[in-house]
Each structure stands twice: as structure tokens, then as C-alpha cells.
C-alpha positions in Angstrom: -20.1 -37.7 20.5 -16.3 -37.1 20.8 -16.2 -37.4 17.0 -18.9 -34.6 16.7 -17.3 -32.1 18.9 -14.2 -32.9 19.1 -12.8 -30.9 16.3 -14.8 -27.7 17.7 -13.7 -28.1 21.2 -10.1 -27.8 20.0 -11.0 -24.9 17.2 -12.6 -23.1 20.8 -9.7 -21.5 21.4 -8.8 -19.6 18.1 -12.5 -18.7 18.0 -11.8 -16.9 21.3 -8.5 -15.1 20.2 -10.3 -14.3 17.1 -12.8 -12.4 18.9 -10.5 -11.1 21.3 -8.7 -9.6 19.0 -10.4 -9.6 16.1 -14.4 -9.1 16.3 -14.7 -7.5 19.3 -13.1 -4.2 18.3 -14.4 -3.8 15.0 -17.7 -4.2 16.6 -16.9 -1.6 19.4 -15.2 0.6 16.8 -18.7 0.6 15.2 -20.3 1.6 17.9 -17.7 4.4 19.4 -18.4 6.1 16.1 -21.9 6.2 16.7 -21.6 8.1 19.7 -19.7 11.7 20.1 -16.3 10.3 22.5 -14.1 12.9 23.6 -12.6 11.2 27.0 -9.5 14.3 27.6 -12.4 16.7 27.4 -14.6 15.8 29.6 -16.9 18.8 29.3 -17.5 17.5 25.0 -21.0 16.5 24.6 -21.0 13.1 24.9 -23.2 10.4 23.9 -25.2 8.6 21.3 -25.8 10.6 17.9 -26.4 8.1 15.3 -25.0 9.2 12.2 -24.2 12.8 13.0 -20.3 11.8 12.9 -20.7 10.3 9.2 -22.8 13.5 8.1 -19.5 15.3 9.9 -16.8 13.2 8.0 -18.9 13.9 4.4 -18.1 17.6 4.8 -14.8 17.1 6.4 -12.4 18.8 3.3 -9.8 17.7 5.2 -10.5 14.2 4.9 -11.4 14.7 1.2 -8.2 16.2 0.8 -6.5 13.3 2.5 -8.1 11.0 0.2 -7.0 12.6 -2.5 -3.5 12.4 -1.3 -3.5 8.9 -0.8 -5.4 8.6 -4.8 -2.8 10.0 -5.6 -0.1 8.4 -3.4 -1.5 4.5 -4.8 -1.9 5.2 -8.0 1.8 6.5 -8.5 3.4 4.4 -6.0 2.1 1.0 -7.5 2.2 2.2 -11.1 6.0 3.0 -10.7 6.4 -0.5 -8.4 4.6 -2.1 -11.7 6.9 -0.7 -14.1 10.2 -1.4 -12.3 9.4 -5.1 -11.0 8.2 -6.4 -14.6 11.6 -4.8 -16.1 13.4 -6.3 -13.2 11.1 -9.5 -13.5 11.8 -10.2 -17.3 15.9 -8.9 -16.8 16.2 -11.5 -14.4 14.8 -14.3 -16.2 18.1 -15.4 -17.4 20.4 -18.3 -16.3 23.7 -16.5 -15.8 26.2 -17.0 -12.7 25.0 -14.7 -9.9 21.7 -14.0 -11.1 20.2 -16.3 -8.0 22.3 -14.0 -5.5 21.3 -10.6 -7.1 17.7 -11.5 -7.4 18.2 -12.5 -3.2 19.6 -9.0 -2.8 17.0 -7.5 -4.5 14.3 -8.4 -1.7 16.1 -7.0 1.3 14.5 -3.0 1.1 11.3 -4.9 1.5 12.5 -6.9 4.6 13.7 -3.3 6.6 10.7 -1.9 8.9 8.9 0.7 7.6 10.2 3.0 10.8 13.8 2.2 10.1 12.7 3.0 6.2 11.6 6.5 7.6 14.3 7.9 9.8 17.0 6.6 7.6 15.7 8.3 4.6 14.8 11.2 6.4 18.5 12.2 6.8 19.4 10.9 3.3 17.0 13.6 2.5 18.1 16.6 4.7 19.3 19.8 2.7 22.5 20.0 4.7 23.4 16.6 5.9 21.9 14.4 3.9 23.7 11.8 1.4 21.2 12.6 -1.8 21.9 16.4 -2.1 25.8 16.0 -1.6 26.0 13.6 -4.2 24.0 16.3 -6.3 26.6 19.4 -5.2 29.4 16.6 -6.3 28.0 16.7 -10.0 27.2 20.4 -10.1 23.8 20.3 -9.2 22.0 22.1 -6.9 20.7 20.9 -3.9 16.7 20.3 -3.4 14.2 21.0 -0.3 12.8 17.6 -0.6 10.6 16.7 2.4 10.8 20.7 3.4 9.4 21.2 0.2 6.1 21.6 -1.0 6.8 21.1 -4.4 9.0 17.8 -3.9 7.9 16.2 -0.4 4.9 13.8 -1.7 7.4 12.8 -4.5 10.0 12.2 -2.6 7.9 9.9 0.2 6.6 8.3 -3.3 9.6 7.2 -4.3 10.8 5.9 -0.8 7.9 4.0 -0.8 8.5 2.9 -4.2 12.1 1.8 -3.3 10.8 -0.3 -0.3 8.1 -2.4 -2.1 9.6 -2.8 -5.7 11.0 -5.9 -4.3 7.7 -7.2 -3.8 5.9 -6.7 -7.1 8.9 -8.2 -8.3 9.0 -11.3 -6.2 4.7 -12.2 -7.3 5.8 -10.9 -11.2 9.2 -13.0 -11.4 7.0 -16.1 -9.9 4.3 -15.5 -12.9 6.9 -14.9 -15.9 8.7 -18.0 -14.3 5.8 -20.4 -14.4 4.7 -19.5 -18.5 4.7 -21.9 -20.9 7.5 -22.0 -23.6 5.2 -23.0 -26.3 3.9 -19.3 -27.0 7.5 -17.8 -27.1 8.9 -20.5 -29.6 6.2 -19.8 -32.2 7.0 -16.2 -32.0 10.1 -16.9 -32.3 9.3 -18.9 -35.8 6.9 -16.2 -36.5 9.7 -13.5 -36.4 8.4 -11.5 -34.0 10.6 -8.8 -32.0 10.6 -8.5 -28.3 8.9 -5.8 -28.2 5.9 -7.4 -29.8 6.6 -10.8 -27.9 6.7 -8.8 -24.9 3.4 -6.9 -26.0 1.0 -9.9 -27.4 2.5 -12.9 -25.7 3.9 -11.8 -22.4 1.2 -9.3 -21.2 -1.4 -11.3 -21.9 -0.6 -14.3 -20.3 0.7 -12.3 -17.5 -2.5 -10.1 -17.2 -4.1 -12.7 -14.0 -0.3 -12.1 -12.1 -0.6 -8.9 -12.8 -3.5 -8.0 -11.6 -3.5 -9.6 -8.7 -0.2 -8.0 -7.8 -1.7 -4.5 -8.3 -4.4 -5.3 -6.2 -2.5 -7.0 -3.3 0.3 -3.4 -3.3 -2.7 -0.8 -3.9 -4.3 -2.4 -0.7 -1.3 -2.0 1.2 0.1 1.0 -0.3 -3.6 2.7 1.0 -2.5 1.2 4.3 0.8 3.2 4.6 1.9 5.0 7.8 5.1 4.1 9.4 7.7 5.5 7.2 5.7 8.7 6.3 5.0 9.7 9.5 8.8 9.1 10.7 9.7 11.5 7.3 6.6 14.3 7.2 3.9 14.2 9.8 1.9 15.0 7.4 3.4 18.0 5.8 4.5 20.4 4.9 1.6 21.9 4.6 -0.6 18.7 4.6 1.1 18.1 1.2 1.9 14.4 2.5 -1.5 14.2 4.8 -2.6 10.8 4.2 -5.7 9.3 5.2 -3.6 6.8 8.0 -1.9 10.4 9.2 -4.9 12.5 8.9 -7.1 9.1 11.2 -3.9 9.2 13.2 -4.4 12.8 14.1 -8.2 13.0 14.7 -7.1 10.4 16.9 -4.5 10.0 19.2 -3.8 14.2 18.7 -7.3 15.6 19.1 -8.8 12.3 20.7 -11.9 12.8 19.3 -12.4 9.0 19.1 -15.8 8.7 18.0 -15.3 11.2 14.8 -12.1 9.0 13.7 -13.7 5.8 14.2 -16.2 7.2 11.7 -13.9 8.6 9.4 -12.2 4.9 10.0 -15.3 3.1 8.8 -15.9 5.8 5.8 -12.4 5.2 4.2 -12.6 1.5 4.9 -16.0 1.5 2.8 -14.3 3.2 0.2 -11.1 0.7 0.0 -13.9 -2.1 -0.2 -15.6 -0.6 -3.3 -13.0 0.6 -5.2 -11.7 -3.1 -4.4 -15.2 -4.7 -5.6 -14.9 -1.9 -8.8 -11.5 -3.0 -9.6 -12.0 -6.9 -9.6 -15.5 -6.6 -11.4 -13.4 -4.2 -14.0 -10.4 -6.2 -14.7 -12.3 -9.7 -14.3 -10.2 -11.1 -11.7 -12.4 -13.4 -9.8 -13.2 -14.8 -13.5 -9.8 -15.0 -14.7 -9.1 -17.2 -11.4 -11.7 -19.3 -11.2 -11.1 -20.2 -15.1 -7.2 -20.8 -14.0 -8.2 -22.8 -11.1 
């Protein structure tokens, strides 16, 4: 008897925390976005309506236009964050004194809080005060708008963003150029190959499974991102840096129209989980790993 339950009456109580915590609000989340829940205005309509707030959120062009922000926020953010951490990946693949330290020194922008991220590079970036634009005035250059700027504030939270989490795609591409074989590179090697084409038909390759799973793992995230663009922008200017976390943020704790953002919540989380499914049935992924495991 105690061998039967016994490992279940002492799993009891991370079942309980996990529902707590865990089941319990998604559950009630699902169900607040079936009703219309307005509790500052208490003279809102309120009740159950079924799907009326999903009908609501598929005309919403604000929300469309917050997706495509954050589209368009991912895609550069990890692209760039690709780019830089395989170039940082393959320079630091060499045994030279130091190399341990600077590859340590590397990871701290990903180890600062994403609020601490946002205020401090919110007044690198002001027009009059900030660090970035006196260093351009000291090399006869103009200074820039940045986040004021309609032209320059999604790139400039872009490559914020792409500053903080660099590190990271680093630290899962460094691991994966770390643990290939030699065998590959010495017959290139004999072959005559350049490093261009090692890098192109025996590096990438083999690297394709790190790599993907590293894109996956920072386009997740990145989607996910709040803290530091909501300490720089707010949104703005002119909903140039709106978001889908700022715009759910807004509908929210702003307007409290809780029902019509838990919607929007589970319409956007939907979306994540296909275009996750789309990406891992494109690119293979779950085959790749079960082959490797």
C-alpha cells in the first residue's frame, strides 16, 4: 500500500502549487474571455457572450497592427542575434590566453533585468543627455531622435534587444560548434577547401539541429518581450513600437477591459503555438532530434 501511494502522496503537493498557480488561471483566463468584464465600469454590459470578444479581436486593426510589429520585431531581433552569436561562436573557438575570461564577459548583458536594460538605455538614448548622440556630435555627426522618432524608435528598441540576448544565442551556438567532431574539418582541410566553404558545407550543416533549436528557443522569448520596451516607449511614438505584450498590457491594466484582453491573450497565444508547430514541421526539428537522440 505505502509502496503504491507513496510516491503520489509526496508528488500531492506540487500538483497543488501547480494548479494554484498554474491551471487554475489559464482555466479562469478562458473563461473571463468568454464573458464581457469591465469591473471600473460597472455600468459595461456584463456577462456571458461566447465568442463575441474573439469575433471583436479578429477586426481589432490595432491588434493586427501589433502583430505585425512584433513579426517584425522577432524576425529582426533573432536574425541579427543569429548572425552576431555564430560570428562570436566560431571567433571564440580558439585556445588563446583570455579567451575563457572574454567569452565570461560576454554573458553579462544577458544577466541585467530587462527593467534595468530599459531605463538605462532610455537615457543612453536621449537627444540631449544621452551618451549615444554625444559620441556622434564628437565625430561630426549629427545627433538622431531615436526612441522620439518614428523613423528610428522600433530600430533602436531592436537593437537593445539585440544587445541583451546576443549573449544567449551565443552561449547554445558556442556549446554546438564546441561539441563537433574534428573528423569533417580535417578532410577539408586535405581536400583544400577555404573557410568560407568549410564554414558553408561542413559547419552549417552539422550545426543546422543547434541552430534551429536556438532560433526557436529566442523567437519564443523575443515574442514574449515587455519589460525593457515598455520602460523605453510605451508603445510609441505613435504605436511605432506597440507590441502585442504592450498593446495586451494596455487593453488591460489601462482600459481594464479584462474579458476582451484575455481574448486577445488566447488569440496571440494560438498564433505563437502554430507558427511554432509550422516552424518545427518546416525545418524538421523534432526529426532531426529524435535521429540525434
Amino acid at each position: 500500500m505505502r509502496e503504491r501511494y507513496g510516491p503520489w502522496l509526496m508528488l500531492t503537493p506540487c500538483f497543488i502549487v501547480l494548479f494554484v498557480v498554474g491551471i487554475y488561471p489559464l482555466g479562469y483566463s478562458l473563461w473571463i474571455s468568454l464573458n464581457a468584464y469591465h469591473p471600473t465600469n460597472p455600468s459595461f454590459p456584463q456577462g456571458f457572450i461566447l465568442f463575441e470578444n474573439y469575433v471583436t479581436a479578429f477586426f481589432d486593426e490595432r491588434a493586427r497592427h501589433a502583430l505585425g510589429v512584433t513579426a517584425l520585431f522577432t524576425f529582426s531581433s533573432v536574425s541579427l542575434s543569429l548572425v552576431l552569436g555564430m560570428g562570436i561562436a566560431l571567433l571564440f573557438n580558439i585556445r588563446l590566453p583570455g579567451v575563457a575570461i572574454a567569452r565570461a564577459l560576454i554573458l553579462i548583458p544577458m544577466l541585467v533585468t530587462p527593467i534595468a536594460v530599459g531605463i538605462t538605455w532610455r537615457i543612453m538614448y536621449n537627444p540631449e543627455l544621452g551618451v549615444i548622440n554625444y559620441l556622434l556630435r564628437l565625430v561630426g555627426l549629427p545627433g538622431q531622435g531615436w526612441l522620439g522618432s518614428m523613423n528610428q524608435a522600433l530600430l533602436s528598441v531592436i537593437i537593445v534587444d539585440v544587445w541583451q540576448w546576443t549573449p544567449f544565442m551565443f552561449l547554445i551556438l558556442f556549446a554546438g560548434v564546441r561539441s563537433l567532431p574534428k573528423s569533417p574539418f580535417e578532410a577539408a582541410a586535405i581536400d583544400g577547401a577555404a573557410r568560407w566553404q568549410t564554414f558553408l558545407y561542413v559547419t552549417l550543416p552539422m550545426m543546422r539541429p543547434v541552430i534551429v533549436l536556438a532560433v526557436l528557443l529566442r523567437a519564443v522569448d523575443s515574442v514574449r518581450t515587455f519589460d525593457q520596451i515598455f520602460m523605453m516607449t510605451r508603445g510609441g511614438p505613435n504605436l511605432v513600437t506597440d507590441l502585442a505584450s504592450i498593446y495586451l498590457h494596455r487593453v488591460n491594466f489601462k482600459f481594464f477591459d479584462i474579458g476582451y484582453g484575455a481574448a486577445l491573450s488566447w488569440a496571440f497565444l494560438i498564433l505563437l503555438l502554430a507558427a511554432v508547430i509550422a516552424f518545427i514541421r518546416y525545418t524538421g526539428f523534432l526529426r532531426r532530434a529524435t535521429e540525434a537522440g
